[in-house]
NUPALO-387909 format. One record per residue (C-alpha): residue in three letters; x, y, z; residue number from 1. Coordinates in Angstrom, 1 decimal. Example, Ala and Ser with C-alpha at 12.3 -4.5 7.8 and 13.67 -1.06 7.14 Angstrom:
2
(ALA, (12.3, -4.5, 7.8), 1),
(SER, (13.7, -1.1, 7.1), 2),
end
This chain:
335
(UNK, (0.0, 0.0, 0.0), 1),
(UNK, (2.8, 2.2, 0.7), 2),
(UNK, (4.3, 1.8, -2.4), 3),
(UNK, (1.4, 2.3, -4.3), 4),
(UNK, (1.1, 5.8, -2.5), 5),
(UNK, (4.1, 6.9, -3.7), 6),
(UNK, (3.6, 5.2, -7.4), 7),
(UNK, (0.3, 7.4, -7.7), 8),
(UNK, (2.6, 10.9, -5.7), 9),
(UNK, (4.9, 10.8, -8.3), 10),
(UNK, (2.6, 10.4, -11.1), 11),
(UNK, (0.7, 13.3, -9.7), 12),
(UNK, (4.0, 15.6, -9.7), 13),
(UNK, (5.1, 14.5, -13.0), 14),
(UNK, (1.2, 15.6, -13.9), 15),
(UNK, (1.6, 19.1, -12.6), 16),
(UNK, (5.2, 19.6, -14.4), 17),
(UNK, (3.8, 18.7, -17.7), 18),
(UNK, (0.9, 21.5, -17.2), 19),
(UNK, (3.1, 23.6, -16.1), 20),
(UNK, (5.7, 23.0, -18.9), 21),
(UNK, (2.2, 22.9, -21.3), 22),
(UNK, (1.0, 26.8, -19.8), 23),
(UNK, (4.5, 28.0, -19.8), 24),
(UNK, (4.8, 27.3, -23.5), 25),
(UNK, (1.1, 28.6, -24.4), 26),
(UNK, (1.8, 32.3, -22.2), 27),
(UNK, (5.3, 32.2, -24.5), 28),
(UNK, (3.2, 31.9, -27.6), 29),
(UNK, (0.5, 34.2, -26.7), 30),
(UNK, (3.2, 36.9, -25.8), 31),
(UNK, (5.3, 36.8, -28.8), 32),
(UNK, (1.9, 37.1, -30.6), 33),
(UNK, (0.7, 40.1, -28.6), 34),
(UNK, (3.9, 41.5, -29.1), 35),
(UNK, (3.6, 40.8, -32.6), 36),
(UNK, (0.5, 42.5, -32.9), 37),
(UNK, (1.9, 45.3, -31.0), 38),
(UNK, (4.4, 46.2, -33.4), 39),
(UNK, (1.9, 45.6, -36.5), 40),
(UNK, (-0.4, 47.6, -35.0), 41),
(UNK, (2.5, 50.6, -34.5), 42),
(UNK, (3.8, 50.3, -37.8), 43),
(UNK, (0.4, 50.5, -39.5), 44),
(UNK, (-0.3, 53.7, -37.4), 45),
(UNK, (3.5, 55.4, -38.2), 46),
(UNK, (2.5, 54.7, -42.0), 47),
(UNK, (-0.8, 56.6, -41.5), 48),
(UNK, (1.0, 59.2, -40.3), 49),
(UNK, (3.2, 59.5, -42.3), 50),
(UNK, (0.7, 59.4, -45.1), 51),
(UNK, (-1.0, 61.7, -43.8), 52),
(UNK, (2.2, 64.2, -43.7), 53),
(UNK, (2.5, 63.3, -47.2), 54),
(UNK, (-0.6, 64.5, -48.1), 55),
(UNK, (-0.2, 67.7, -46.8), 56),
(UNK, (3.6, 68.0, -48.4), 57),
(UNK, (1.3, 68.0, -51.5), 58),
(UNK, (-1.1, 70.7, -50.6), 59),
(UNK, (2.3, 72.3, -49.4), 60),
(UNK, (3.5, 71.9, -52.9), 61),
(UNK, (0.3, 72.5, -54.8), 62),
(UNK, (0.4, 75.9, -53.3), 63),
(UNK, (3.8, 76.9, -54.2), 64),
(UNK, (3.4, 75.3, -57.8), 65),
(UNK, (0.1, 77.5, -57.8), 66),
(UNK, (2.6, 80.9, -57.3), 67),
(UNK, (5.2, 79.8, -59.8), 68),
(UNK, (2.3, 79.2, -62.4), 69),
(UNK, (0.8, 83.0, -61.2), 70),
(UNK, (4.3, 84.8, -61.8), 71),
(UNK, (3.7, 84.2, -65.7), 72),
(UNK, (1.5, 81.7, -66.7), 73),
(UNK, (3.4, 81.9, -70.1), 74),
(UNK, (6.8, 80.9, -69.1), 75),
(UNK, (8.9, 78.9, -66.2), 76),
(UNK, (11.5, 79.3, -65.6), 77),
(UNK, (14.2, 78.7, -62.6), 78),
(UNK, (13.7, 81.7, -60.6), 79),
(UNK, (12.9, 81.1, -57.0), 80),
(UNK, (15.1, 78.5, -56.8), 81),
(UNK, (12.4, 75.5, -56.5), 82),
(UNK, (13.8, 73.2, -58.8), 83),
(UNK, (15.3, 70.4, -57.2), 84),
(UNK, (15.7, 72.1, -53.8), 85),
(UNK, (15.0, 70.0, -50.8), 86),
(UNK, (12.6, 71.4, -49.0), 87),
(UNK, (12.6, 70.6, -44.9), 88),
(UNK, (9.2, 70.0, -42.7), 89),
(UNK, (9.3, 69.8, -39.6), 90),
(UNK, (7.0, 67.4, -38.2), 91),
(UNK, (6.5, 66.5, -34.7), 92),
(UNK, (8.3, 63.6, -33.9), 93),
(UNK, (9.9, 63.1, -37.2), 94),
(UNK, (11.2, 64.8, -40.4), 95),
(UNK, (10.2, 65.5, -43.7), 96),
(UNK, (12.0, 66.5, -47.1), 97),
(UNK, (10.2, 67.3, -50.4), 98),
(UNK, (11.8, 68.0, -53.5), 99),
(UNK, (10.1, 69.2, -56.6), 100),
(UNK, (11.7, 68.5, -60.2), 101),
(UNK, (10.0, 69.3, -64.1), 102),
(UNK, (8.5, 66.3, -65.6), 103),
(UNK, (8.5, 67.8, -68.6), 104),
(UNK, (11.9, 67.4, -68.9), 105),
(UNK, (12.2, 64.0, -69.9), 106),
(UNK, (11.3, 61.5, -73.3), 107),
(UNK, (7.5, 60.5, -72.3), 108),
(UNK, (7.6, 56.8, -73.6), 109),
(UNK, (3.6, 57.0, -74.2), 110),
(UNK, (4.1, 60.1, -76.8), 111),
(UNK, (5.8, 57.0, -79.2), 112),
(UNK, (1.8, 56.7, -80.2), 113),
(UNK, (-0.8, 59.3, -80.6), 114),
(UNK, (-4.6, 58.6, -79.5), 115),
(UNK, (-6.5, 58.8, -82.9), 116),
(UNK, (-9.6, 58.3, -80.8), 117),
(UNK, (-10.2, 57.7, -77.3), 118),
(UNK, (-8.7, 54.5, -76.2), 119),
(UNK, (-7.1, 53.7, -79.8), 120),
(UNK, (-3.8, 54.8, -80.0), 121),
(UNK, (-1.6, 54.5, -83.2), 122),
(UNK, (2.5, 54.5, -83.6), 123),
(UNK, (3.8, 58.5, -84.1), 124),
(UNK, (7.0, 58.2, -86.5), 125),
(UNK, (8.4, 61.0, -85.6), 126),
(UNK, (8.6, 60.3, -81.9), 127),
(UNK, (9.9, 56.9, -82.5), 128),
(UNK, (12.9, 58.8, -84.2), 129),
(UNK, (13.6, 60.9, -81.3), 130),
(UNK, (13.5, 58.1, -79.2), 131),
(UNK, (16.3, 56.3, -81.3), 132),
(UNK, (18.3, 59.5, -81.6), 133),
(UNK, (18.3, 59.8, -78.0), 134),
(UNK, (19.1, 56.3, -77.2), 135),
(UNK, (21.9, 56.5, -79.8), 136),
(UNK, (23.0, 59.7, -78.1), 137),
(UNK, (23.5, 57.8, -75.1), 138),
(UNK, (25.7, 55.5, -76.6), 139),
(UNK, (23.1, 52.5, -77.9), 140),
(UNK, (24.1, 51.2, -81.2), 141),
(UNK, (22.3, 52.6, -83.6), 142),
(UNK, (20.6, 49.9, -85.2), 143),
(UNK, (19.7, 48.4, -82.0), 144),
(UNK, (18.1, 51.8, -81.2), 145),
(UNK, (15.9, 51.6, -83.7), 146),
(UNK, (14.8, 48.0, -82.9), 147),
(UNK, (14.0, 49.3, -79.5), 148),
(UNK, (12.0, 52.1, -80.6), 149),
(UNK, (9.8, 50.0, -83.0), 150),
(UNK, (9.6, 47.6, -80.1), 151),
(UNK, (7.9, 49.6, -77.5), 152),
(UNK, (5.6, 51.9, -79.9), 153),
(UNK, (4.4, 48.2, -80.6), 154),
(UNK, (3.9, 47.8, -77.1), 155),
(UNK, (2.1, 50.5, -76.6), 156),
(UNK, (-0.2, 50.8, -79.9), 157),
(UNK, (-3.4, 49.2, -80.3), 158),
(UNK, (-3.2, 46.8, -83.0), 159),
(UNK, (-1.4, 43.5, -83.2), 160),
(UNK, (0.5, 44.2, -86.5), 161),
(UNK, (4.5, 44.4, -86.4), 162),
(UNK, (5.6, 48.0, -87.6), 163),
(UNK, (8.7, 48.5, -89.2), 164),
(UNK, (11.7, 46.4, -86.5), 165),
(UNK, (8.8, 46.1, -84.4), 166),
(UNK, (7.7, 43.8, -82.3), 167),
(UNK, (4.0, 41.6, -81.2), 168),
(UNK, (2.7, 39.0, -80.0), 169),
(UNK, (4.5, 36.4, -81.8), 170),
(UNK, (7.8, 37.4, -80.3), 171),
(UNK, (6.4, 37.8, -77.3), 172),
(UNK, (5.0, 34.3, -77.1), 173),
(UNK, (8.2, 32.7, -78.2), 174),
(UNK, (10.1, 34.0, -75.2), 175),
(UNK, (10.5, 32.5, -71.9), 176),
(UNK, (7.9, 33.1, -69.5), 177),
(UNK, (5.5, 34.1, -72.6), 178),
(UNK, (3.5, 37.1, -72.4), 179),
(UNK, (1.9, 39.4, -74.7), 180),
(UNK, (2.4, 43.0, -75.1), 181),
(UNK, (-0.1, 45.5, -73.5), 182),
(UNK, (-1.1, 47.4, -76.4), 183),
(UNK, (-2.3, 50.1, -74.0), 184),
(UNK, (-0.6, 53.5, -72.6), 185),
(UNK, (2.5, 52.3, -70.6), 186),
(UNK, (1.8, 53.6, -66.8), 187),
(UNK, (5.1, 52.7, -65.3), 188),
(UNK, (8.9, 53.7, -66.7), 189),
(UNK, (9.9, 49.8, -65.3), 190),
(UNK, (7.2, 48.1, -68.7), 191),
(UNK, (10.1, 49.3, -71.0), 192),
(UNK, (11.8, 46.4, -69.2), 193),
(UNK, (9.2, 44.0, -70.7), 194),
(UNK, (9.7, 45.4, -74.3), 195),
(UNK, (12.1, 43.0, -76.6), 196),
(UNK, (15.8, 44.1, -77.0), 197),
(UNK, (16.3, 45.9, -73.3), 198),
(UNK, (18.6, 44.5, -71.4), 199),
(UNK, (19.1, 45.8, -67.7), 200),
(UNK, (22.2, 47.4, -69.0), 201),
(UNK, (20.3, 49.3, -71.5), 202),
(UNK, (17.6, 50.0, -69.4), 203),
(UNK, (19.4, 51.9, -66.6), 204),
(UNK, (20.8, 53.8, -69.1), 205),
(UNK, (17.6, 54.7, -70.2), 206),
(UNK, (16.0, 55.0, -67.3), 207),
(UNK, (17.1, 59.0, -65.9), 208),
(UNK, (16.1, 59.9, -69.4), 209),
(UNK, (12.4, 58.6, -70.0), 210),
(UNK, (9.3, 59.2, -68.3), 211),
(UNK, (5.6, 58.0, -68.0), 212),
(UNK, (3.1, 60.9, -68.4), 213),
(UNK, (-0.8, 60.2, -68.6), 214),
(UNK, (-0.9, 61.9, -72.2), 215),
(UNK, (0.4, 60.6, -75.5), 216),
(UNK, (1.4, 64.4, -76.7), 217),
(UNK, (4.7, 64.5, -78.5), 218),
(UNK, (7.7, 65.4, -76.3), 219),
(UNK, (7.8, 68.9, -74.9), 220),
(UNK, (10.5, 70.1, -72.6), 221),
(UNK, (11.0, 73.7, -71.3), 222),
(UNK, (14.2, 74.8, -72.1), 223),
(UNK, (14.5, 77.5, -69.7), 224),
(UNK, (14.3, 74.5, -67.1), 225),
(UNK, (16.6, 72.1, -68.5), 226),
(UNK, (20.4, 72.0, -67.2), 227),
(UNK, (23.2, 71.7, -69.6), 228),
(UNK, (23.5, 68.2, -68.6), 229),
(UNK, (20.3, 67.4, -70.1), 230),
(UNK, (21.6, 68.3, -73.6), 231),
(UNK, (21.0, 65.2, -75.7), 232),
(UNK, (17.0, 65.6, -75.0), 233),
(UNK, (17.1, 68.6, -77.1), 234),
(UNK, (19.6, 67.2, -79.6), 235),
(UNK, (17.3, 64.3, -80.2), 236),
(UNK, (14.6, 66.8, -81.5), 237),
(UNK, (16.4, 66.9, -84.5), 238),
(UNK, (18.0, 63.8, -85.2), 239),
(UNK, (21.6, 64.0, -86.8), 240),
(UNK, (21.3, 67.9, -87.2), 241),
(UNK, (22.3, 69.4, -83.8), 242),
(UNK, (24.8, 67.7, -81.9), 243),
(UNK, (25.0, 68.1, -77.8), 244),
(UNK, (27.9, 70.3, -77.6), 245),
(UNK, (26.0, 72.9, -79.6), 246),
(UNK, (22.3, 72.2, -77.3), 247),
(UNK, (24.9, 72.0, -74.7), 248),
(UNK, (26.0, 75.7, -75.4), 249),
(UNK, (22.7, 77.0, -75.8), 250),
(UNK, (21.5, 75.8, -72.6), 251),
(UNK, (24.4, 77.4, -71.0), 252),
(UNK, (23.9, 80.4, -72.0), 253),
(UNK, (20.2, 80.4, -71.4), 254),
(UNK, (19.3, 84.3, -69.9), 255),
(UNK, (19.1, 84.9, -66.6), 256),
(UNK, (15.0, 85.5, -66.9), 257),
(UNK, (14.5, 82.5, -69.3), 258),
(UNK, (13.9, 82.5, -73.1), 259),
(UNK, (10.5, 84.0, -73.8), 260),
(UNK, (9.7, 81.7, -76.7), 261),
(UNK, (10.6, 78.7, -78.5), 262),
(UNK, (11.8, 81.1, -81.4), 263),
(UNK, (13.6, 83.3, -79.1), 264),
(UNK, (15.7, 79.7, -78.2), 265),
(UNK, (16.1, 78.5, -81.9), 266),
(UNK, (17.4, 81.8, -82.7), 267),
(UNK, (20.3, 81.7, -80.0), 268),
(UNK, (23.8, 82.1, -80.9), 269),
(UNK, (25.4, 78.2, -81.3), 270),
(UNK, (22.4, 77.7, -83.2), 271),
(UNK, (23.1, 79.6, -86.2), 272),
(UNK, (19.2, 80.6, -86.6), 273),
(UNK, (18.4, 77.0, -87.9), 274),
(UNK, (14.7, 76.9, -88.1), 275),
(UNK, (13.3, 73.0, -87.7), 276),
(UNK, (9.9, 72.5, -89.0), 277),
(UNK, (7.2, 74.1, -86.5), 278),
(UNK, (5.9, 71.0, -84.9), 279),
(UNK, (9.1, 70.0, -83.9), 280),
(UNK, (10.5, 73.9, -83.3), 281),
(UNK, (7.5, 74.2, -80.6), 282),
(UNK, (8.3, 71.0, -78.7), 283),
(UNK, (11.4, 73.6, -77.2), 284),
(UNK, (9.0, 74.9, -75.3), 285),
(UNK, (9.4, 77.8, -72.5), 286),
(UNK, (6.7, 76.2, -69.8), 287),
(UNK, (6.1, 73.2, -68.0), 288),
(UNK, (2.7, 71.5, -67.6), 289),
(UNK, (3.7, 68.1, -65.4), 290),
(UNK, (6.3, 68.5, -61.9), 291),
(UNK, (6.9, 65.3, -59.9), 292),
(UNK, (7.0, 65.6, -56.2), 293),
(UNK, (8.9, 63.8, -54.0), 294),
(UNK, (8.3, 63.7, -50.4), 295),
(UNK, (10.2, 61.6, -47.7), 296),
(UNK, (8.7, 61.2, -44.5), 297),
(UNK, (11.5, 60.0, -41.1), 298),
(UNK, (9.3, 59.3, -38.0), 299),
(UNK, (11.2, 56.7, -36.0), 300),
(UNK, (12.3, 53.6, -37.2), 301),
(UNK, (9.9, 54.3, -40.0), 302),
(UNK, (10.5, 55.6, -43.5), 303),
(UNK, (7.8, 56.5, -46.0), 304),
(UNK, (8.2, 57.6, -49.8), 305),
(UNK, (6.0, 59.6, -51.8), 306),
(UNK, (6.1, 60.2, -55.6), 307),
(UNK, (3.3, 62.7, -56.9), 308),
(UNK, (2.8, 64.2, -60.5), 309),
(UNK, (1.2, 67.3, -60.7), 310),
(UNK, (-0.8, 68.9, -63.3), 311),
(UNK, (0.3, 72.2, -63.4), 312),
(UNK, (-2.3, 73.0, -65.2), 313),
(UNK, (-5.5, 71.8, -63.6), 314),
(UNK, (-6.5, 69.5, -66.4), 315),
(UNK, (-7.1, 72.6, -68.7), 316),
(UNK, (-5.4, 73.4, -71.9), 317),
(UNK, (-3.1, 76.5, -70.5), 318),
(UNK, (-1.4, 77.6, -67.2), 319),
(UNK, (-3.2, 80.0, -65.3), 320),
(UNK, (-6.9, 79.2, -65.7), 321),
(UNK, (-7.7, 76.3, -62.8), 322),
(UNK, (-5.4, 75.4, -60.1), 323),
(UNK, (-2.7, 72.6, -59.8), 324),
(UNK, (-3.7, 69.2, -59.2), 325),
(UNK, (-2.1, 65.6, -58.2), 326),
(UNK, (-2.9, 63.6, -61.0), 327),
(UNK, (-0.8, 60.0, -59.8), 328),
(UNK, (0.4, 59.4, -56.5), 329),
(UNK, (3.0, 56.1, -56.1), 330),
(UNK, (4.1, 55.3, -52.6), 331),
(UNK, (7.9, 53.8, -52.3), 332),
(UNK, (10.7, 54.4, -54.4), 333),
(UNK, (10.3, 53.2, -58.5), 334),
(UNK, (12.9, 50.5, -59.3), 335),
end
């Protein structure tokens, strides 16, 4: 009997261990989950607020865009030093910067097709020869230029029939991983990635250089924005008439208030006078229509990235008549 009594109190300690060793392991679970939850739930709330200091960067920015545009709703140009100048914002608790730059200033890769009627968009020759001019000015063979340029003004145009070096579905579908093209406006720079014949190499070449706007009009840049750097953009206007030393020189010695017109720049000096047909003349233009917004938002541990594009123009044809508006918004930084 006495043995038995012990048997059955050591049976009954080895009981209590295990429950103990059971709760012990369920109050480690449910803490790591609480804790869990308690750093989800702090996180979601930083991003909020940073969001929400975000959106008022922009009505920051919509504001000041809104007394560049009423200076002279004919021309922009660089006074006030706003271009590319980080601005700071205090925020409680954290930091902001916000840094406005010309999206005009850039080859819009949905201007290689123009939108014969809504939603039916057809390839624009010309642009597909800037496009190779200024890949070739960047040091992209030639030919290979070209195939690139039929390439994504297949990708972008609404039919399924190759253009000249072009490229559909057929190539598409003989690739690894097939896929067809979108045959719609591109809404992201990264889809040239996606286009036959550009290769990451090529592609981070291009990508400082191109742009996606919401519009398919040909390429307009303001000249009285763009830095000398930013020479082969205007050399590609004309291909294989003005080199970039000469755009290069021009830029340089842009006037201190701007130039008033798109003559007034194709008359300066390094030019000669050379007058380009008008179409092409006007895409030097002297205002700027789109600015891209960046905002970065510090609060903690936490980082947040804005990228807005702003309509300078309100959605109407010229400056000056309704206000600014954000037209796309993209959190985090592009590839």
């Amino acid at each position: 009997m006495r043995r038995r009594a012990k048997d059955e109190r050591g049976a009954a300690l080895l009981t209590v261990l295990l429950l103990v060793a059971v709760m012990a392991v369920i109050a480690a679970t449910a803490l790591d989950r609480l804790t869990l939850a308690t750093r989800i739930a702090g996180s979601a709330a930083t991003v909020d607020q940073g969001r929400a200091f975000a959106f008022a960067a922009e009505q920051i920015a919509l504001r000041r865009v809104a007394d560049l545009v009423g200076r002279d709703p004919a021309k922009l140009t660089l006074a006030g030093n706003w271009l590319g100048r980080d601005f700071t914002l205090p925020l409680p608790g954290g930091e902001g910067r916000a840094k406005l730059t010309d999206a005009n200033n850039c080859f819009n890769l949905n201007s290689l097709v123009a939108e014969t009627v809504p939603g039916r968009f057809s390839q624009r020759s010309g642009s597909m020869r800037q496009f190779g001019e200024l890949m070739t000015l960047l040091g992209i063979e030639p030919g290979q230029a070209q195939a690139i340029a039929g390439a994504a003004a297949d990708w972008i145009d609404s039919d399924s029939n190759e253009g000249p070096l072009g490229a559909e579905d057929n190539a598409y579908r003989g690739m690894q991983g097939a896929y067809l093209p979108a045959n719609r406006k591109m809404a992201d720079v990264s889809e040239l990635r996606a286009v036959r014949g550009v290769t990451p190499k090529i592609y981070a070449r291009l990508k400082p250089w191109i742009c996606v706007l919401p519009v398919t009009d040909p390429v307009k840049l303001n000249v009285n924005t763009l830095a000398p750097e930013q020479a082969p953009l205007v050399a590609m206007l004309v291909p294989g008439e003005i080199g970039v030393a000469k755009a290069r020189a021009v830029l340089a010695a842009r006037p201190a208030g701007g130039y008033g017109s798109s003559v007034r720049f194709w008359e300066a000096g390094p030019f000669e006078g050379r007058k380009p047909p008008t179409d092409v003349a006007e895409q030097a233009g002297v205002n700027s229509r789109w600015l891209t917004l960046m905002t970065n938002v510090t609060m903690g541990d936490g980082f947040l990235t804005a990228v807005s594009l702003i309509d300078a123009n309100g959605g109407a044809p010229s400056a000056g008549v309704t206000p600014p508006v954000i037209v796309r918004r993209d959190w985090g930084e592009s590839d």
